[in-house]
MARTORPA-562862 format. One line per field, with one value per residue (C-alpha): residue number from 0; chain; x, y, z. Coordinates in Angstrom, 1 decimal, decimal comma. Example, Ala and Ser with C-alpha at 12.3 -4.5 7.8 and 13.67 -1.06 7.14 Angstrom:
2
resi = c(0  1) $
chain = c(A  A) $
c1 = c(12,3  13,7) $
c2 = c(-4,5  -1,1) $
c3 = c(7,8  7,1) $
// end
This chain:
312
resi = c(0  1  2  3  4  5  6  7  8  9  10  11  12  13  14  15  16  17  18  19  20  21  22  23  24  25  26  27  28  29  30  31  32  33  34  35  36  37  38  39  40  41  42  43  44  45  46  47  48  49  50  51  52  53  54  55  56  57  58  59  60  61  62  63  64  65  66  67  68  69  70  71  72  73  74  75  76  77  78  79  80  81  82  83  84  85  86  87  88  89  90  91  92  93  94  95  96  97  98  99  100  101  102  103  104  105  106  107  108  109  110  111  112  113  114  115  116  117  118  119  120  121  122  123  124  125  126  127  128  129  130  131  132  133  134  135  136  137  138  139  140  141  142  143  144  145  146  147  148  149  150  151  152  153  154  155  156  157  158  159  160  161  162  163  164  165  166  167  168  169  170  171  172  173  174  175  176  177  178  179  180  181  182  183  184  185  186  187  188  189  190  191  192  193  194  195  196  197  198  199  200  201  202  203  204  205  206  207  208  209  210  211  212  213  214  215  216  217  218  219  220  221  222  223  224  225  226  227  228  229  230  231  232  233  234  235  236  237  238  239  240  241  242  243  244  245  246  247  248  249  250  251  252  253  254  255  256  257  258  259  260  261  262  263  264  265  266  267  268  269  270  271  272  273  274  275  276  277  278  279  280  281  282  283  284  285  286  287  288  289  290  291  292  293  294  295  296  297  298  299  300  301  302  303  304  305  306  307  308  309  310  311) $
chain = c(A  A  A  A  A  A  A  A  A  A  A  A  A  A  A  A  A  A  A  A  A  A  A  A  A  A  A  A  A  A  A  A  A  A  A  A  A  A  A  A  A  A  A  A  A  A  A  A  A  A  A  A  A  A  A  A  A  A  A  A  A  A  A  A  A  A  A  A  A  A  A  A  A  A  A  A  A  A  A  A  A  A  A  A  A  A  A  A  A  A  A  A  A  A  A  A  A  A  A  A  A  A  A  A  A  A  A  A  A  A  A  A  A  A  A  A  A  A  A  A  A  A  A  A  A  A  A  A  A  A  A  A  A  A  A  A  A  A  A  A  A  A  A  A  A  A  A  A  A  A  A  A  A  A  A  A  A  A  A  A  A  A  A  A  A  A  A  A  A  A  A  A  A  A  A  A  A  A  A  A  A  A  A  A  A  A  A  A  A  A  A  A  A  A  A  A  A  A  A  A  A  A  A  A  A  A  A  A  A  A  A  A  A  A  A  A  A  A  A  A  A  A  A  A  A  A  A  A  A  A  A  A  A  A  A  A  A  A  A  A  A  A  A  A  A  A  A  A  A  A  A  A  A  A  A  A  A  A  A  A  A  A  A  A  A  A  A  A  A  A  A  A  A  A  A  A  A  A  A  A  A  A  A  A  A  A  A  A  A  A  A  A  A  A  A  A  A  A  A  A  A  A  A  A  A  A  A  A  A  A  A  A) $
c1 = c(71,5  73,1  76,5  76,6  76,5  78,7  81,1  80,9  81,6  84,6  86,2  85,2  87,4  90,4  90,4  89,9  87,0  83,5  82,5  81,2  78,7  78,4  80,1  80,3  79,7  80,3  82,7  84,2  84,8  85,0  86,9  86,2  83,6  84,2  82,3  83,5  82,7  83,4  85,0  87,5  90,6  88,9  86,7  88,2  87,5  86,9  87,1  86,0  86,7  85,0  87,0  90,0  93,2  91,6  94,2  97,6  95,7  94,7  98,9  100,0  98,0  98,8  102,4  101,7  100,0  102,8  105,4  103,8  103,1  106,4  107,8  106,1  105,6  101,8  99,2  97,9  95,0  97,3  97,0  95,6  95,2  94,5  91,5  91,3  86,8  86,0  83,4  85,8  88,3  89,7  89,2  91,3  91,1  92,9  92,6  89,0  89,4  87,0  87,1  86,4  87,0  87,0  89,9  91,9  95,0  95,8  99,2  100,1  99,2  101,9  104,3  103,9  103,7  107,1  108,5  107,5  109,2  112,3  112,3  114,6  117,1  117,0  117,3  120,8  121,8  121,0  123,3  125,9  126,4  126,2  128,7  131,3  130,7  130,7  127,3  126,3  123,5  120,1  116,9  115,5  117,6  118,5  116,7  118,8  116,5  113,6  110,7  108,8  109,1  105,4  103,2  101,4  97,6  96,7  93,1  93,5  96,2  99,2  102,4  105,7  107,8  110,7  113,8  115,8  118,7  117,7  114,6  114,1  114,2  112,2  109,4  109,1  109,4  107,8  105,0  104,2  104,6  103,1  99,7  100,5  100,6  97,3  95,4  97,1  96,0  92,3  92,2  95,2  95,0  96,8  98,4  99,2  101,3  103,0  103,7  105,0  108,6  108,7  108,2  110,4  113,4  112,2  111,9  115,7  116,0  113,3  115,8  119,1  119,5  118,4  119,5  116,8  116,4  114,4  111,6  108,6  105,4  101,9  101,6  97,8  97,2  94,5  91,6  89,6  92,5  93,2  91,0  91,5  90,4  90,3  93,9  95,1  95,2  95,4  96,0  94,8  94,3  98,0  99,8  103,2  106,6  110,1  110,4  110,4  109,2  107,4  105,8  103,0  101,9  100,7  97,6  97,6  97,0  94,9  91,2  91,2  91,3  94,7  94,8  97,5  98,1  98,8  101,6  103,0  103,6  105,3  107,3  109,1  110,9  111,1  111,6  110,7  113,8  114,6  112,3  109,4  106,4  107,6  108,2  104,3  102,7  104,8  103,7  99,9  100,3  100,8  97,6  95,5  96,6  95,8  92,1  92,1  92,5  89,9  87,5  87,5  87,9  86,7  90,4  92,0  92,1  93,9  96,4  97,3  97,3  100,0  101,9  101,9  103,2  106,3  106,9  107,8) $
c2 = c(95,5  98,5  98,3  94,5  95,2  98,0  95,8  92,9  95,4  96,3  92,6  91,9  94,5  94,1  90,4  90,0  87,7  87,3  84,6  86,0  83,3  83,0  79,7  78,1  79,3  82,9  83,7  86,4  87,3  90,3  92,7  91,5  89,7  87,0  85,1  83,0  83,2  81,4  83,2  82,5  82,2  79,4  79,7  82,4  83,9  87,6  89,2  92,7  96,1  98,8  100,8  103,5  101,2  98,1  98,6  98,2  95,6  93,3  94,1  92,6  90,0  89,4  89,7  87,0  84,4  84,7  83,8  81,2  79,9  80,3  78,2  75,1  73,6  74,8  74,9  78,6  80,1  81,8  85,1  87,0  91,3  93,7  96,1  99,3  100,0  103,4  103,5  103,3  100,5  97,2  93,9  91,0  88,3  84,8  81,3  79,8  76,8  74,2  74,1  71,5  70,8  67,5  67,4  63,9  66,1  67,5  65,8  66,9  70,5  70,3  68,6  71,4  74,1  72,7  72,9  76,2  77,3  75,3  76,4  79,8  77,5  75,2  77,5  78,7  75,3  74,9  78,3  77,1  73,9  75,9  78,1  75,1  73,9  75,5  76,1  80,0  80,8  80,7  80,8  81,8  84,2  83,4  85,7  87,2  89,4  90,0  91,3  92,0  93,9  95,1  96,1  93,2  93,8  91,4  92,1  95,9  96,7  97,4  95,7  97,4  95,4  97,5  94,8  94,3  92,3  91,2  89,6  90,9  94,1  94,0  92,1  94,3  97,5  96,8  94,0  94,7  98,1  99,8  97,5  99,1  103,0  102,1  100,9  104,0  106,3  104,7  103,3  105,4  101,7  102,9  99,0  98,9  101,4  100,3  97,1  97,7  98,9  95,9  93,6  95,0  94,7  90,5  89,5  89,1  86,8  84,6  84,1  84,1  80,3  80,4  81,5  82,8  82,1  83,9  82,1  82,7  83,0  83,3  85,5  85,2  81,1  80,6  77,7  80,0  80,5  77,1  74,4  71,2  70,0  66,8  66,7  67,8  70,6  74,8  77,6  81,5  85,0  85,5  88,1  87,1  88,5  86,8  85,9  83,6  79,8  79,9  83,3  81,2  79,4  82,4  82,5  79,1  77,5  80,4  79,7  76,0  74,1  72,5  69,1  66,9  65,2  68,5  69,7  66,1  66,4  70,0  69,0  66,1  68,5  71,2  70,1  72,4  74,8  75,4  78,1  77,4  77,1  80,5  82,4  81,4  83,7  86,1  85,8  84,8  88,6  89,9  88,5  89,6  93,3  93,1  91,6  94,4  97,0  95,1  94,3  96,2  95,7  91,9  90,7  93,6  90,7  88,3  90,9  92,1  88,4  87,5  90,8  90,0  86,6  87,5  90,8  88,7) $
c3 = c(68,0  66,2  68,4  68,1  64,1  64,1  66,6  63,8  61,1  62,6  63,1  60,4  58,4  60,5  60,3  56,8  57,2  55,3  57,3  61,1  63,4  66,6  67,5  71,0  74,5  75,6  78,7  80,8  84,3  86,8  84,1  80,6  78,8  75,4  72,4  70,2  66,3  63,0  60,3  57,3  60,2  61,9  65,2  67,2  70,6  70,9  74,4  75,4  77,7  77,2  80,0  79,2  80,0  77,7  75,3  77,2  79,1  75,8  74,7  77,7  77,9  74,0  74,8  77,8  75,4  72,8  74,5  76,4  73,1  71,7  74,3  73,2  76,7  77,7  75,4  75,7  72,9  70,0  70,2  66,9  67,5  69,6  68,2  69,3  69,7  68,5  70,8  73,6  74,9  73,1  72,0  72,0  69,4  69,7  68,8  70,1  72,6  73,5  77,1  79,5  82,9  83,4  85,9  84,2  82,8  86,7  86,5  83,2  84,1  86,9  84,6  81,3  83,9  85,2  81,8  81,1  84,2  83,4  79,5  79,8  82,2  79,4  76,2  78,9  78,6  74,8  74,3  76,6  74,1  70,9  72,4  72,4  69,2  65,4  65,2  65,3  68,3  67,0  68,3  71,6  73,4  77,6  79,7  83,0  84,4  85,9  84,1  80,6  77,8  78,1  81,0  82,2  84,0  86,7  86,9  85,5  86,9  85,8  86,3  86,6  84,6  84,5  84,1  87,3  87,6  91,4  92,2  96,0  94,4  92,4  94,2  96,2  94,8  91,8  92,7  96,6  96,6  93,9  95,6  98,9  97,4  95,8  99,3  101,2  98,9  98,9  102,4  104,5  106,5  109,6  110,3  107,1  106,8  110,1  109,3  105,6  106,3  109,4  106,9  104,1  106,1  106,7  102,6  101,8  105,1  103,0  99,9  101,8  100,9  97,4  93,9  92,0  88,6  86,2  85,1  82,5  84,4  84,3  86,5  87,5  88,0  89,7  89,0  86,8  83,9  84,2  81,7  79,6  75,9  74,6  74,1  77,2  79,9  78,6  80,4  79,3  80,8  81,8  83,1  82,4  83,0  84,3  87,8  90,2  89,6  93,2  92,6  90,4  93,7  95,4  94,3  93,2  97,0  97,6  95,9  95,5  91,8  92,1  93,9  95,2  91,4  90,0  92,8  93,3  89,3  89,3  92,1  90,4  88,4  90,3  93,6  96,5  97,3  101,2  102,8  100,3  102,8  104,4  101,1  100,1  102,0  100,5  97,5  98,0  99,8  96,1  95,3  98,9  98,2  94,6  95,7  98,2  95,3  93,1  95,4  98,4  102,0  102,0  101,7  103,9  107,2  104,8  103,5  107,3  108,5  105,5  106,5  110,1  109,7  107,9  109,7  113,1) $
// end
């Protein structure tokens, strides 16, 4: 009782509120837990770490939300501070949802997804217009790299999202490898290691017909960070940075929660690019090595099967 006072205190004071009930369901997963309160903002959600790297974790995940929400194409919970807990990690206050999950918005999911992967291509076409006119460029700046001005956490951990100018590159050195160092030094998985530098020398023959194009992501789309209100689908817990469109589908075909509806309606605008179904165990191998590195050994047969595969 005396930490959930002092905790309420503390939110209190940094949010300039009086006003401090609990309000709506509770929620969390495998690394942080939430509530949701009323107070003088409005009904806000309040999510929880206790653990040492909380902090850059809530940032990036605040960065994320932002500019998901800047973009105007997804509806994402606004984003409202990062608090640091003097009792040890962070919490991470934004906008309160009421969240259903009904299923009826599946096709306008795939459609706003679409158009937040389309929205830095089409802030590039806006500035290519204002360019050959009067008018002075204003607004959102194009975006023509790859990365994020802020570590990003999938799960907890981080993300290097060191700006690259080419998207094999940095895939691989900065996504798949940094996941591979962390299961050799846990694991020292002898096929692993044989079979990492077999398939780095296969991933550029997957994007030799393609241009990549950056593109905002969430990062971390799976069924669970996916939900609806009344008006219409949401999406939340993101781990965003600039990359590529099909990178979101990794993990996205991987647990279930995404039906036909949803991909028939993302594909309309963004039709499937040649080599697709061979670049998605690429990326769904992001996500089996990160499980590996959460959750143990469960998802090492995935993460060898994926790297077999595309090392032939």
């Amino acid at each position: 009782m005396r930490f959930i006072k002092t905790m309420e205190a503390l939110l209190k004071k940094e949010l300039n509120t009086n006003t401090w009930k609990p309000h709506g369901r509770a929620g969390g997963g495998c690394i942080s837990r939430g509530e949701g309160f009323l107070t003088d903002l409005g009904p806000v959600f309040v999510k929880v770490n206790g653990e040492k790297g909380a902090r850059q974790m809530f940032e990036g995940e605040f960065a994320s939300l932002d500019a998901i929400h800047k973009t105007q194409t997804i509806r994402v919970p606004k984003p409202i501070k990062v608090i640091d807990n003097p009792a040890g990690g962070a919490y991470l206050v934004m906008e309160y949802m009421d969240m259903k999950n009904s299923g009826k918005f599946a096709a306008e999911l795939g459609e706003k997804l679409a158009r937040l992967h389309l929205y830095n291509e089409e802030v590039a076409k806006k500035l290519q217009r204002q360019e050959s006119s009067v008018h002075q460029s204003t607004g959102p700046k194009y975006v023509d790299m790859f990365g994020f001005d802020i570590t990003t956490c999938c799960g907890y951990n981080p993300q290097d999202n060191t700006w690259n100018a080419d998207w094999v590159s940095f895939f691989t050195n900065q996504k798949l490898k940094p996941q591979i160092e962390m299961i050799e030094k846990e694991y020292r998985d002898k096929e692993m290691r044989e079979l990492w530098p077999q398939l780095q020398r296969k991933i550029p023959e997957l994007f030799k017909d393609i241009e990549v194009k950056p593109a905002l992501l969430h990062g971390d789309l799976w069924g669970g960070n996916v939900s609806e209100t009344d008006d219409g689908p949401l999406i939340f817990d993101p781990a965003s940075f600039y990359g590529h469109a099909e990178f979101e589908f990794g993990i996205a075909t991987m647990f279930g929660g995404f039906g036909r509806t949803f991909f028939d309606a993302y594909h309309k605008l963004i039709p499937k690019s040649p080599g697709f179904e061979k670049r998605l165990p690429l990326y769904q191998l992001f996500h089996y090595l990160n499980h590996w590195n959460h959750f143990g050994t469960g998802y090492r047969s995935q993460s060898l099967s994926r790297m077999r595969g595309l090392a032939k």
